[in-house]
C-alpha positions in Angstrom: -12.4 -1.1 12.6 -14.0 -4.5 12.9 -14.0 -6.5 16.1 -10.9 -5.6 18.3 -10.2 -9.7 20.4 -9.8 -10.8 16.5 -7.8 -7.7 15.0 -4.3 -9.0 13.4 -1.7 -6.9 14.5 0.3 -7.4 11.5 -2.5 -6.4 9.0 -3.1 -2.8 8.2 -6.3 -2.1 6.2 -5.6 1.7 4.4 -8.2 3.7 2.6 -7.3 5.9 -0.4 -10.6 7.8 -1.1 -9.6 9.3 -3.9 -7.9 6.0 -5.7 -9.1 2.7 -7.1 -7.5 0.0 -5.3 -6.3 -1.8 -8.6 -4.5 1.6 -9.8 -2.7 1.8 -6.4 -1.6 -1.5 -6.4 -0.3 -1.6 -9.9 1.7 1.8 -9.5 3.4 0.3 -6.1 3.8 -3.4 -7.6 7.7 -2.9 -8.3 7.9 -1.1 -5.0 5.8 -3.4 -2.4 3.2 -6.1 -2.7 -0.1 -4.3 -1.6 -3.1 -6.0 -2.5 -6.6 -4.9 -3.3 -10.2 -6.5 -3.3 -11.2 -9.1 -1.4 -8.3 -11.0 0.2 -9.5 -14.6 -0.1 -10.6 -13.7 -3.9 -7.0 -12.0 -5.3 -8.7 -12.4 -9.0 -11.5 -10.1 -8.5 -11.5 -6.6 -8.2 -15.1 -6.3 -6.7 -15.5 -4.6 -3.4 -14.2 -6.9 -0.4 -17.4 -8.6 1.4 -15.6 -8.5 4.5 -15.0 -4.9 4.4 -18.6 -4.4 3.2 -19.8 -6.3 5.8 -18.1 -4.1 8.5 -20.2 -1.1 6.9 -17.9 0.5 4.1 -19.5 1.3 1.1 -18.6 0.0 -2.3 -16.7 3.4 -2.8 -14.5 3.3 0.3 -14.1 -0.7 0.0 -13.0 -0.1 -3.9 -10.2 2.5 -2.1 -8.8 0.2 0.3 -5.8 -1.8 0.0 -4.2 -4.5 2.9 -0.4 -4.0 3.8 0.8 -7.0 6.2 4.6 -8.2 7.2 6.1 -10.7 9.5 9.3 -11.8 10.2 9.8 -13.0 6.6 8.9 -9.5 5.2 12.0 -8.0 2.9 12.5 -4.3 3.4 10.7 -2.0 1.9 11.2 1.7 1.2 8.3 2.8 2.3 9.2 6.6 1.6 9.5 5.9 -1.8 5.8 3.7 -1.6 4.3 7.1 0.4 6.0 9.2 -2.7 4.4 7.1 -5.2 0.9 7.0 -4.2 1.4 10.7 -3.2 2.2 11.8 -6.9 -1.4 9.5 -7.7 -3.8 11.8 -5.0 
């Protein structure tokens, strides 16, 4: 998705259909930081403009959350962050 000379190899944009990008990242918070809604906006929980701009619709941008990492990134269990949104589908 979106324009592939200016994709960010680091940044993975993930859609959940069936889950509210708010409830997702509050059930992971003690297990990863995975942030919802627009990423320049963290306090608002409407649909991401960039995402709506790219053609999603307010349903699949409300279902989408952003996991990125470099260098700096601590580990994360990410069996245990699959688990968790698992037991929430």
């Amino acid at each position: 998705m979106g324009d592939q000379p200016s994709v960010m190899a680091h940044v993975l944009n993930v859609l959940f259909p069936a889950l509210d990008d708010h409830a997702l990242t509050v059930a992971v918070k003690d297990l990863s930081a995975m942030p919802g809604g627009p990423a320049c906006i963290s306090s608002s929980y409407a649909p991401s403009h960039v995402l709506k701009a790219m053609g999603t619709s307010d349903d699949e941008a409300n279902g989408c959350v952003r996991i990125s990492w470099c260098h700096l990134t601590p580990e994360v269990d990410w069996g245990a962050v699959a688990a968790r949104i698992g037991s929430l589908l």
